[in-house]
C-alpha positions in Angstrom: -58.3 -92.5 189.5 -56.1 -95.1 188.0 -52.2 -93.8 189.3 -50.6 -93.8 185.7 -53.1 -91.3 184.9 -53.0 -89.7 188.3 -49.5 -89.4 187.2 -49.6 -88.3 183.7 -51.7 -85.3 184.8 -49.0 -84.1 187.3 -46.3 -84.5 184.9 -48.6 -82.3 182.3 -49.5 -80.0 185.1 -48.8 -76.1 183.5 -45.3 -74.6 184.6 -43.7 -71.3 183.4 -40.7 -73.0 182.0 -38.9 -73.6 177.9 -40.3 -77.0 178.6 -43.6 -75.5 178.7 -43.2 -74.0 175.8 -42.1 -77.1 173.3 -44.7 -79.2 174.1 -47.3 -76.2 173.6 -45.8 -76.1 170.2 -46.0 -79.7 169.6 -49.8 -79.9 170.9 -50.4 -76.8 168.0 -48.3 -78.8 165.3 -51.3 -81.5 166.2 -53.9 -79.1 166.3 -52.4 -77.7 163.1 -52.2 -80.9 161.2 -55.8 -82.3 161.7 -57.2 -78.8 161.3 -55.6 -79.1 157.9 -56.8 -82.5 157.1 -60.4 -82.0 157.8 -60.7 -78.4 155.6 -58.6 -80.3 152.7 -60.7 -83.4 153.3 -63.8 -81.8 152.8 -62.7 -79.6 149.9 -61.9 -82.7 148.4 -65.0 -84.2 148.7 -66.9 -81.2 148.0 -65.7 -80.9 144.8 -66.7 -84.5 144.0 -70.4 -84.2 145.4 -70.8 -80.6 143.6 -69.6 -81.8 140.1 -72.0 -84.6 140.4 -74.8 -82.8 141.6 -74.3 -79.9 138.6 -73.6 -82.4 136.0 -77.3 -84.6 137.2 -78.7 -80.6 137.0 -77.6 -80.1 133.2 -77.0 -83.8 131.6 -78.8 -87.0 131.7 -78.3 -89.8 133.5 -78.6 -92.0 130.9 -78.6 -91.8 127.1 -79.9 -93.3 124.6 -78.4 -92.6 121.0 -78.9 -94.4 117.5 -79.1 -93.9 113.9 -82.2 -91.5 112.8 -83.9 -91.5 116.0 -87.2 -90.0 116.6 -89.3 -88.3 119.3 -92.3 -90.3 117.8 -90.5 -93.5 118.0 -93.8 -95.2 120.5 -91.8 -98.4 120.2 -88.5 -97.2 121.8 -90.4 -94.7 124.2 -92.3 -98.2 125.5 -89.1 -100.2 125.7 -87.1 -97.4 127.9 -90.3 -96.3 130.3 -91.0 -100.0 131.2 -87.2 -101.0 132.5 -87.5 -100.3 136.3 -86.2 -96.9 137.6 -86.6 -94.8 134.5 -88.8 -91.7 136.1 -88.4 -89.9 132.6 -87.6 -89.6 129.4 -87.4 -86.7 126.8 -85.6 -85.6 123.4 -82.7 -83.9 122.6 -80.6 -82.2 119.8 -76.9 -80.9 120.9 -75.2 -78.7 117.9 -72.2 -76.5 117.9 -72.8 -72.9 116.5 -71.2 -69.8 116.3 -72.1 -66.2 117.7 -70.6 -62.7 116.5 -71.6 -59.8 118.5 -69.8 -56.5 118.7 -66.6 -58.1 117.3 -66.7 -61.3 119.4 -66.7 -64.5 118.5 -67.8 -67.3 120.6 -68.8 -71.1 119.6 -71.4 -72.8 122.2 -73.3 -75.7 122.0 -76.5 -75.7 122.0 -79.3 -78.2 123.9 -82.7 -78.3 121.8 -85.5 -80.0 124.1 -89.1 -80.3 124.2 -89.5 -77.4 126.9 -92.6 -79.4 129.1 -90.9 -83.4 128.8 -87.3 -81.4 130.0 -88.9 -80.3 133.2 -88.9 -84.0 134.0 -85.6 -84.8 132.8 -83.4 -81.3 134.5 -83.5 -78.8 136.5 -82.9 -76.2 134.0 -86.5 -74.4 134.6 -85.5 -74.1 138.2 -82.4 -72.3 137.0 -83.6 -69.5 135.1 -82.6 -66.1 136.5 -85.5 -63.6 137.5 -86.5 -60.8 134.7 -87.0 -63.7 131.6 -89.0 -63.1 129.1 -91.0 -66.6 129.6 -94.5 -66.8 130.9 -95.9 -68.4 134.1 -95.6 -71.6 133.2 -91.6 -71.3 132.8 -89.5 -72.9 130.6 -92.7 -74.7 128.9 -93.4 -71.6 127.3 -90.3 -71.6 125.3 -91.2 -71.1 121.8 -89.5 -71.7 118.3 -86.8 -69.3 117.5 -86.2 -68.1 121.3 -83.3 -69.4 123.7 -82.0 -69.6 126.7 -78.3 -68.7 127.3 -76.3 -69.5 130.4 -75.2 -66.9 132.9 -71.6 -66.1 131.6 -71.8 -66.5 128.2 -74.7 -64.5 128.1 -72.3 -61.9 130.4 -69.3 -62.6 127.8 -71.9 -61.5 124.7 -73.1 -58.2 126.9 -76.9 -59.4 126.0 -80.0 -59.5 128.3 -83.3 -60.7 127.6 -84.8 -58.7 124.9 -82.0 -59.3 122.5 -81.4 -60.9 119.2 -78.9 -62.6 118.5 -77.3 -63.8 115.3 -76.3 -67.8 115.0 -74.3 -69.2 112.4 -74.4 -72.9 111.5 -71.6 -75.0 111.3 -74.1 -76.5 107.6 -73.1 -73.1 106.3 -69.4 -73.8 106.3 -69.6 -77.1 104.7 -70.4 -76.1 100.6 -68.6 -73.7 99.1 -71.0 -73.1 96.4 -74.1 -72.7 99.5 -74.4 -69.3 101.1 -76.7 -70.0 104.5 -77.8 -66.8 106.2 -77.6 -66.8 110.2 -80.5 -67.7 112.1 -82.0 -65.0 114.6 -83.4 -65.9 117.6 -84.6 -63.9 120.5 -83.0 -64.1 124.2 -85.9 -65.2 126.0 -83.6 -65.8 129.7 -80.2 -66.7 131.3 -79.9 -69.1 133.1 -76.9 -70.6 135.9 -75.8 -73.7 137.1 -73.3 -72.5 138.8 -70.6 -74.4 136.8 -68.7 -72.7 134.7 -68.6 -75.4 131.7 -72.4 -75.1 131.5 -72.8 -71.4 132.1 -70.4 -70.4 129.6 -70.7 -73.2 127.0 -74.1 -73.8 126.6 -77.7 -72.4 125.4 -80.8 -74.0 125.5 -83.7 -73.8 121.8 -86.1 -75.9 121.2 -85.8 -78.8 118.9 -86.8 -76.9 116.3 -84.7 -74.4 116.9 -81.8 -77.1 117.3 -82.7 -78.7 113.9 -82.6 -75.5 111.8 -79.3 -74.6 113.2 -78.0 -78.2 112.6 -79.6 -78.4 109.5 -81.5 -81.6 110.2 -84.9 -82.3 108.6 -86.2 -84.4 111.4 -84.8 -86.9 114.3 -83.3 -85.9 117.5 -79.6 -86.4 118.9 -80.7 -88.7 122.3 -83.4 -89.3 124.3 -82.7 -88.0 127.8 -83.7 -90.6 130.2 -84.1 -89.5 134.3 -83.6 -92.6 137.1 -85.0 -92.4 140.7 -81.8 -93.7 141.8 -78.5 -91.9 139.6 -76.5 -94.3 141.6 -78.2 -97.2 139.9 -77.4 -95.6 136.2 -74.8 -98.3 135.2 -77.1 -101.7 136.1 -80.2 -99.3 134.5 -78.2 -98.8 131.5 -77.0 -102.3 131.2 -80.4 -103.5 130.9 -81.3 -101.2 128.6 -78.6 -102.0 126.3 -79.5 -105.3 126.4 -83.3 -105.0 125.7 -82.5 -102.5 123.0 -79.8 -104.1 121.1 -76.6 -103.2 119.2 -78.5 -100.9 116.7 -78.4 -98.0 120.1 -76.0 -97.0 122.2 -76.8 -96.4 126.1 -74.6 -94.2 128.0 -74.4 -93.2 131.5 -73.0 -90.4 133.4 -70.8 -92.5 135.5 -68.9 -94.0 133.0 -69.2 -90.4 131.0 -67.1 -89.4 133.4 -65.3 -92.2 135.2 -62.0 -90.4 134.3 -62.5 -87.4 136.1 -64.0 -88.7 139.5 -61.0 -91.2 139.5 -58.7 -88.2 139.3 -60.8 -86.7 142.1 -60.2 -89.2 144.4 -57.2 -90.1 143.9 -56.2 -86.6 144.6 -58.1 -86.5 148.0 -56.0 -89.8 149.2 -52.4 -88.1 148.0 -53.1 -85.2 149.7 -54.6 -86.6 152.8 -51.3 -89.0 153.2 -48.9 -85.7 152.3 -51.0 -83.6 154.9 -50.7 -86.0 156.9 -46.9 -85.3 157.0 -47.6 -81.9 159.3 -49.6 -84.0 162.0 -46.3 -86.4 161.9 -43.8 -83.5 162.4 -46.3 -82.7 165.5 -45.7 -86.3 166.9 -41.9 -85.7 166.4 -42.2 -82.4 168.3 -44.4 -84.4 171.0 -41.8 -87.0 171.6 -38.8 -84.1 172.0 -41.5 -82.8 174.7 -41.6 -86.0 176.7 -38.3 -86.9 176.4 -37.9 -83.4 178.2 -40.2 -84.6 181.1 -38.3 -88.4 181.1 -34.7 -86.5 181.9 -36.7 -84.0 184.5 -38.3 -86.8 186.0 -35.5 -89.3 185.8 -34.8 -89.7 189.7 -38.8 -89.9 190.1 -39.1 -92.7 187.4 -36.2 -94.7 189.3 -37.5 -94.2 193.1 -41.3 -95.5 191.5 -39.4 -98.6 189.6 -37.4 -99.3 193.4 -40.9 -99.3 194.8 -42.0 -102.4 192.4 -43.7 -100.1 189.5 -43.3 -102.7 186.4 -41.9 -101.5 182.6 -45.6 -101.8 181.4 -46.7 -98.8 183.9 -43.9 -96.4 183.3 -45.1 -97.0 179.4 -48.5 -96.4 180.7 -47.5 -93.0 182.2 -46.4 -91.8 178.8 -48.6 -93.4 176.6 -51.4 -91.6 178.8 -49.6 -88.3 178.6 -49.5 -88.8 174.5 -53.5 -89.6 174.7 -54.2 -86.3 177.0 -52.1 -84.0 174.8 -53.5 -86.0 171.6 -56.9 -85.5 172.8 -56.3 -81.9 173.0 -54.5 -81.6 170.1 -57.2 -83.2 168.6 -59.7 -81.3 169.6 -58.8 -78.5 168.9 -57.9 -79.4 165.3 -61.3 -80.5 164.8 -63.1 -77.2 166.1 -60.7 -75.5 164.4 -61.1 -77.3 160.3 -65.2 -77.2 161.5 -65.0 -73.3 161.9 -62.6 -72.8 158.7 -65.5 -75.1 156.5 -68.3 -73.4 158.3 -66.6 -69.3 157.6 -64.9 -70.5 154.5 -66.5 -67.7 152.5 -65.8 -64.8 154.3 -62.2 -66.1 154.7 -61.7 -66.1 151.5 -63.0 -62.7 150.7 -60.7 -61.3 153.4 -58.1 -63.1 151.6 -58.8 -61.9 148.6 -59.1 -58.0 149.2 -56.3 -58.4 150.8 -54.4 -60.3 147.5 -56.4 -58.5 145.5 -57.6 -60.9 143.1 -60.0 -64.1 143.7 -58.3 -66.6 145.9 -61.6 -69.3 144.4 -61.7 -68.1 140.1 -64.0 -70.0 138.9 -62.2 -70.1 135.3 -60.2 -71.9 136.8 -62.2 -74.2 139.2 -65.2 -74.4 137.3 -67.6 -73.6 140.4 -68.9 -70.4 141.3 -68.6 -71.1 145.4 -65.6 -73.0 146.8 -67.5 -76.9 147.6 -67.0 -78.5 151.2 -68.4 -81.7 152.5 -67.8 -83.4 156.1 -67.8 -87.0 155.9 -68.5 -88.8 158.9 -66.0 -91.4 157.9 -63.4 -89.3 157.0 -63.5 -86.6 160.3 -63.1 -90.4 162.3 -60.4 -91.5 159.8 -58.7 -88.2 161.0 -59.3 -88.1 164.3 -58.0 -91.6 164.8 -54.7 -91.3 163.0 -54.3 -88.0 164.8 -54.3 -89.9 168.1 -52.5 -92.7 167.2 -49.6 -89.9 166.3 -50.1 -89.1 170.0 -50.3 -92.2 171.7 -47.2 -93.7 169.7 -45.2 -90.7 170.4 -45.9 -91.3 174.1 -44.6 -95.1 173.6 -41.9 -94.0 172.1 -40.8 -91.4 174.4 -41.4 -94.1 177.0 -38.7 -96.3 176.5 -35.9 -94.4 177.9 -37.8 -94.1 180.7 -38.8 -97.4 180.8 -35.2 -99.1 180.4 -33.7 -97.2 183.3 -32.2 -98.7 186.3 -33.4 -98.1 189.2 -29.9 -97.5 191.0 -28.8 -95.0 188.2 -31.7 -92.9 187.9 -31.2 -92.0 191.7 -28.0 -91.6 191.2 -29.0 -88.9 188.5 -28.6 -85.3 189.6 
């Protein structure tokens, strides 16, 4: 065993002293900080990966929109199944409308599709809740005149399937002189995303169903096109801008919602360099610790210098002693943030019977389960600058020690 580490082990060795102590709290404030960074880390990025993985399970990932477009256009159909990528396509009308029930008034939007091309295009079949009205085959056996509602709103209206409901159209606000009856459609199924902006806000017809209530004659909104790759969705829609022309517009949920992943992530790197602050107060607290051991150990520093021990290995013996507490530290940090991420959920409902209200609302969050994702990258990105704390705090706490005469250190009672 290499002597400066030979040494730094004795100097660590346990003692029942104050000393003792301090530098138990400042391994904690370590421990403390990384455990912190890795469970806000991977909140952070959870919430990313979950809002793009529930907005892929509702929306497209490209669009393409245009003046009077049809579900019969073969031309357009051709053009958009034959740019590499495109997996899918299939129509779609989105309306505003307006529900009274029992003295509530809610506005949703609703999604008209062709039930058996929107299979291809979502995953809104594999969402529908158990005791639904539809037949084997699923959401292809949605008929004219029935819907789907999502999970809360269909909660907010107090209906189940079985129900009618009665849907005003925004066309019968428009003409004075024009009185337009609600439409009344069946509840056919609920169905949940799990996000609350879908679940709350949306319900899912037919296209004829969508036409009626948006008083069109004929055309769709969109077609709703599906890509192997999402990731690819700006280059596919590119090149289908440009084989199309001016005449449509081709949309893509990146750029749909470039503002809001931006805000994402620049929220996980503020809060990773403030959290970072706690794991710095811990280095602080580690350099008091062994400046403690440089003053205990002062005579021992100068009788090893007398004996020919260079400034580079007394910096070694501290440095090391920074790495071994690090590493604990470290360590422990990291079991630590794993457990939290792994128990999160019953955490947080011990939290919250003891607060009594929802620590995770998902008015609020939008999610109906608080997200976590570990990222390689990022645990390393912690684990390093954790150390580095550590092993700086060390080299600082070295130079005392390190500067010392040899003649006044033995001197030193």
């Amino acid at each position: 065993m290499p002597f400066p580490l030979f040494l730094a082990f004795r100097y660590l060795k346990p003692e029942k002293s104050l000393y003792a102590i301090i530098r138990m709290l400042s391994l904690l404030g370590i421990a403390l900080g990384v455990m912190i960074l890795i469970v806000t880390m991977a909140i952070m990025t959870g919430f990313g990966e979950m809002w793009r993985e529930k907005l892929m399970e509702f929306h497209s990932h490209v669009s393409v929109q245009g003046y009077e477009l049809s579900e019969w256009d073969e031309t357009l159909l051709k053009k958009i199944n034959d740019t590499p990528g495109v997996t899918a396509i299939s129509p779609a009308i989105y309306t505003r409308v307006m529900i009274k029930r029992d003295g509530k008034t809610v506005a949703p939007a609703i999604k008209g599709i062709d039930p058996r091309l929107e299979l291809g295009t979502s995953t809104i079949g594999d969402k529908i809740r158990p005791g639904s009205l539809l037949g084997e085959a699923g959401l292809a056996d949605l008929a004219e005149e029935e819907v789907l509602l999502g999970s809360l709103l269909a909660k907010q209206l107090g209906v189940v399937p079985g129900d009618t409901l009665n849907i005003y159209s925004p066309a019968g606000f428009g003409d004075a002189d024009t009185v337009r009856l609600p439409e009344e459609v069946l509840v056919v199924g609920t169905f949940h995303i799990g996000m609350q902006m879908f679940d709350q806000d949306f319900m899912v017809g037919t296209l004829d169903t969508a036409r009626e209530l948006a008083n069109m004659e004929e055309g769709i909104s969109e077609f709703v096109v599906q890509l192997e790759d999402p990731m690819e969705a700006i280059s596919v829609a590119n090149e289908l801008q440009e084989k199309l022309g001016p005449r449509y517009q081709v949309d893509n949920w990146i750029y749909d919602n470039a503002t809001t992943f931006a805000a994402l992530e620049t929220e996980k790197a503020v809060m990773f360099f403030l959290l970072l602050i706690i794991a710095v107060v811990g280095g602080f607290c580690m350099i008091c610790s062994l400046l403690i051991i440089t003053m205990q150990k002062t005579r021992d520093i100068g009788l090893l210098k007398s004996m020919g021990f260079k400034t580079r290995h007394i910096v070694g013996v501290f440095t090391t002693m920074g790495f071994i507490l690090g590493t604990i530290g470290v360590l422990l940090g990291v079991a630590g943030g794993l457990l939290i991420i792994k128990f999160r959920k019953p955490i947080m409902d011990v939290i919250s019977t003891i607060r009594g209200a929802e620590v995770f609302p998902q008015e609020i969050y939008q999610f109906d389960t608080l997200p976590a994702k570990i990222v390689p990258a990022d645990l390393w990105m912690i684990v390093i600058c954790g150390m580095l704390i550590c092993v700086l705090a060390g080299g600082i706490a070295a130079l005392p020690a390190a500067f010392l005469r040899p003649v006044n250190a033995l001197r030193h009672d």
